[in-house]
N, C-alpha and C positions, 0 to 999 in steps of 0.2 A: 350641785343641787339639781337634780334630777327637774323639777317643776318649776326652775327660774323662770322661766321665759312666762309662763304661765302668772308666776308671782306678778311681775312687773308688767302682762298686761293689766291685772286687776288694779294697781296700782295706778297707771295710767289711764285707767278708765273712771277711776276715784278723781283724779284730776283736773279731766275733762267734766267731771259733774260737779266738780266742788271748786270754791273758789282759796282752801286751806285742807290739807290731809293730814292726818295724825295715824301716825303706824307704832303702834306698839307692841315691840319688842318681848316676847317673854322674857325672864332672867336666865332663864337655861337652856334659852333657845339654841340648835346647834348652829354655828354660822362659821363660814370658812371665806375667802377673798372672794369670791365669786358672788357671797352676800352683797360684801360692803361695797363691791362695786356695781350690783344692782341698787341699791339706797343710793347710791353716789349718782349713777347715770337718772334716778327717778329724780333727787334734788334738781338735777340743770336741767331735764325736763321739764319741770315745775315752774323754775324762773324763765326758761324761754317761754311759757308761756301766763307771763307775769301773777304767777299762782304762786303758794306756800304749802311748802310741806314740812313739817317736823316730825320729832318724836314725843310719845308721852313719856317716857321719860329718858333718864338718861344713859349710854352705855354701859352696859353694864357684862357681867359673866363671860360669856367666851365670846362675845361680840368686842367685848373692849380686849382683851386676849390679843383679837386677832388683828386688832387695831393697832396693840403695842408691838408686834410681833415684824408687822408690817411696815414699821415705823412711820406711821400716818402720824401718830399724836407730834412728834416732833415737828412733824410741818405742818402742822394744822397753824389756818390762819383762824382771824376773831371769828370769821362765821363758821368754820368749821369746828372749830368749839364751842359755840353757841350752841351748834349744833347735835353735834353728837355728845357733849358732856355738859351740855347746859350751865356752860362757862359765858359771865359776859365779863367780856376784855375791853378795857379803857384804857383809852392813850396816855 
């Protein structure tokens, strides 16, 4: 992605002005690793600096794709499913 860097300052600047972000996702939005590990690095951004950030909604179209592809979903723990598939997981 050509304008990452660019994405996740805007993101990081949403941050530092907000004290919750909501990023939402198109459904056909293009996204390849280099997304989800911008989302990823903006999440632990976030709680280092005791902020929240989610999505509106949930993984979806070639974001979840590339999630499967990558085998994230299999190791996703409860927050990371909370997260990105708006799964909540009970003990």
């Amino acid at each position: 992605m050509r304008n990452i860097s660019n994405i996740f300052s805007k993101i990081t600047a949403s941050i530092y002005s907000n004290n919750s972000v909501v990023i939402d996702i198109p459904e056909h939005a293009e996204a390849d690793l280099s997304f989800i590990q911008l989302i990823e690095s903006a999440r632990r951004h976030a709680k280092a600096q005791n902020k929240s950030i989610t999505l509106s909604s949930l993984a979806k179209g070639r974001v979840l794709k590339v999630l499967e592809r990558a085998g994230f979903l299999d190791a996703f723990n409860p927050d990371d499913a909370k997260f990105w598939l708006h799964k909540e997981v009970t003990p």
